[in-house]
C-alpha positions, 0 to 999 in steps of 0.5 A: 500500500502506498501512503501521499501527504499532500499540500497545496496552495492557492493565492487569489485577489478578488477585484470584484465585490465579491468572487465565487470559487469553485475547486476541484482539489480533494482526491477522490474516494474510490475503492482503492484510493481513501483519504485518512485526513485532510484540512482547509485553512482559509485566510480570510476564515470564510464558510465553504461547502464540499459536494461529491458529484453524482456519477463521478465521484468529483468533490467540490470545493465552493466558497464566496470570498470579499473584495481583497486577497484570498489564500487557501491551504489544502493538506491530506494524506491519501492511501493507495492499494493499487489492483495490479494485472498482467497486461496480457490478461486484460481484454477490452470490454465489449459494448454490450458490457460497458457500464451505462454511466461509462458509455458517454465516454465512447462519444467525441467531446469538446477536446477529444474529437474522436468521430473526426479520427476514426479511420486514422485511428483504425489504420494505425492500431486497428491491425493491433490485439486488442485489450490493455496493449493495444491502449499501451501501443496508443499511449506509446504512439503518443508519447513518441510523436508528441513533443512536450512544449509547456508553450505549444499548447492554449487553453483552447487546443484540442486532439485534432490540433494537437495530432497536427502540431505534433506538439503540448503538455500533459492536457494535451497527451491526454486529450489526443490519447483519450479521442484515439481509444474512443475512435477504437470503441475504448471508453476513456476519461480524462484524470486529474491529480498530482504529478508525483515523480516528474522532473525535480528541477521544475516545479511540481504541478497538477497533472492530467492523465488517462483511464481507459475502461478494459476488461471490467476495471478503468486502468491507468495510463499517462501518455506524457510519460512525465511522473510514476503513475503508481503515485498519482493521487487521482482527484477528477474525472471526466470527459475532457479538461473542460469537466475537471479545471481544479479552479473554476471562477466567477467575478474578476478575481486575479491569480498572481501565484502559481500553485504550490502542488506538493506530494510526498511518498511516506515510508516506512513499515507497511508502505511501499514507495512508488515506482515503475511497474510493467503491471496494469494499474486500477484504483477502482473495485472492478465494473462500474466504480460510481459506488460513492453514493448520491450527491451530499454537501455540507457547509464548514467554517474554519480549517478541520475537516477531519482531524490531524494534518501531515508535518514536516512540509516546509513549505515556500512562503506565498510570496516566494518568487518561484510561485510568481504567475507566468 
């Protein structure tokens, strides 16, 4: 089992009479993921409401903030005890067998043009066998033939663009991955969580990656190749980048700092560090993994949402030049 302490750090300035935030920062609960704490601290101390979306599973982060700066902290420990499968077991799940709530990922979606890629995407894998090595051979394509270039991309870039630029970062692979396998009647959903593993000389950030519905399971893939997908805290899914952003707002509100994303692997007796596996990875039970329940909200003040908060972070200041926005 893997153990992640996680903080984040979110700094905004509401230029308006008031702002709205909505975040999608706290990792999912799944049947394989539990978060054992987490807590937020809000300066200035504001009431926030937490909701977990209906079919996903998504936790929502919500709160009206005043005029004036906004810094919200976010800690958790989260463990992992991954399904690992051989990958040549795993086969690809027949339309007649896909879970109802997993079928709209079969459709194209605003960044993941699958009907324009179909022929394309079937000459060159559709000769391949089918199951989790031919969604492998997908990722890998990807992986070689998309350059990662932090400024090749915008916010509007799509998979057609991105197969045309040959260019990208995370989102991107992510994207391109995701309408290649639906081309191929693969369910796939675009991932959201933390880059655990990726080059130490940047700083680290949220993530995007991939889960591919084979066999009865949703397993994970990262097209990027940038961190360890043992470590990755999954925190939102959806059909595309447009289902999942980790901060959405409303009013004039100013980001001056880039977000401070850390997660740190523990050790010790019972945990195991994340590493490298040829195995196939699942954080979900098998067959559809919606099991959280309906939707349920509550409205807190102050920091704890359940007790305790991982130690030794230090953690850069908000000021710290490195966060300064590009």
């Amino acid at each position: 089992m893997i153990r992640l302490d996680l903080h984040f750090e979110l700094d905004y300035h509401v230029d308006s009479p008031h702002g709205d935030f909505v975040f999608n920062i706290q990792p999912a609960r799944t049947a394989e993921q539990q978060v054992l704490q987490e807590q937020v601290q809000l300066l200035p101390d504001l009431p926030w409401r937490s909701d977990v979306l209906p079919g996903t599973g998504n936790r929502l982060l919500r709160l009206r903030a005043p005029q004036g700066p906004l810094h919200l902290t976010y800690t958790a420990s989260v463990t992992i005890d991954h399904h690992l499968q051989d990958p040549a077991e795993i086969e690809e799940a027949s339309i007649d067998q896909v879970p109802s709530d997993a079928l709209h990922y079969l459709s194209p979606s605003r960044y993941c043009e699958s009907d324009r890629l179909a022929a394309w995407a079937d000459a060159e894998f559709g000769h391949l066998p089918t199951g989790h090595l031919r969604a492998e051979a997908v990722a890998q394509w990807v992986r070689r033939h998309i350059a990662y270039a932090p400024q090749g991309s915008t916010p509007r870039t799509s998979a057609m663009d991105t197969l045309t630029d040959r260019s990208g970062v995370c989102r991107d692979y992510a994207h391109l991955m995701i309408a290649l396998c639906r081309a191929l009647s693969m369910p796939a959903r675009y991932v959201t969580g933390t880059d655990y593993g990726a080059n130490p000389s940047k700083p680290p950030d949220f993530h995007a990656y991939v889960e591919v519905y084979l066999g009865r399971r949703w397993y994970l893939f990262d097209p990027s190749g940038t961190g360890i997908p043992m470590g990755f805290v999954r925190i939102g899914t959806g059909r595309d980048a447009a289902d999942v952003p980790f901060a959405t707002l409303f009013g004039q509100i100013q980001a001056p700092y880039a977000p401070l994303v850390r997660a740190v692997a523990c050790e010790g007796p019972g945990w195991r560090t994340p590493v490298h596996v040829d195995a196939a990875l699942s954080t979900d039970a098998g067959g559809s993994d919606v099991a959280h329940g309906g939707s349920c909200a509550a409205w807190w003040r102050g920091s704890a949402v359940t007790a305790g908060r991982p130690t030794g972070w230090d953690a850069p200041p908000a000021n710290d030049p490195s966060r300064l926005a590009s």
